[in-house]
C-alpha positions, 0 to 999 in steps of 0.5 A, a space after each residue: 825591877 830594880 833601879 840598877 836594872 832600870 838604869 842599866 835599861 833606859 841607858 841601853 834604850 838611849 843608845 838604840 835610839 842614838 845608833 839607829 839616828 847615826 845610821 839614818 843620818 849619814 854622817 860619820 861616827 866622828 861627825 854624829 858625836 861632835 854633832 851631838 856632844 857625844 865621845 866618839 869613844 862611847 860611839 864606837 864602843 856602843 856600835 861595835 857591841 851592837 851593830 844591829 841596832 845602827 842597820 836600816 834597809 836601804 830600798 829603792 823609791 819611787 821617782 815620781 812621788 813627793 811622799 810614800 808609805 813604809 812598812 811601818 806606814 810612816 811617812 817618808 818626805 821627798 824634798 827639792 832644793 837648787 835642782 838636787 833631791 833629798 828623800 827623808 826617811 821617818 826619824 830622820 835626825 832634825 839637826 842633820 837635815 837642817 845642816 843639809 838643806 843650808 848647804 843645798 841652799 848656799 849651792 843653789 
């Protein structure tokens, strides 16, 4: 392979990666990119030539469970905080769900 392809490659990969977190964390466009250091040009850019890369299933859980398996068999943590329930699906992007446990918290 040669470099150019090989940039051309891991540059794609990166954006995959940072589609999927975007889609996963919930937040806007605007609000992942100013998060992330990201140009909220290049993310909308991205996302509209390969949408597929940011959809996720949505599927209903259990209420009971602290914890449940995925297709893929990772782990999904179910976390309470002041009386409201966040479920956390694998991947899930560290920096957003630290912002959203400190505002669960100051709300408690």
């Amino acid at each position: 392979m040669d470099r150019q392809k090989a940039k051309r490659e891991a540059k794609r990969e990166f954006w995959r990666q940072v589609l999927a977190d975007w889609a996963r964390s919930g937040m806007s466009k605007s609000e992942y990119a100013r998060v992330h250091g990201l140009k909220i040009s290049t993310l909308r850019w991205w996302s509209s030539h390969y949408p597929h890369w940011s959809r996720h299933r949505g599927a209903a859980e259990p209420d009971t469970a602290t914890e449940r398996r995925s297709d893929t068999d990772e782990a999904q943590a179910r976390l309470t905080v002041g009386g409201t329930t966040v479920e956390v699906p694998p991947g899930f992007c560290e920096q957003t769900l630290e912002r959203l446990l400190g505002v669960l918290e100051r709300r408690a």
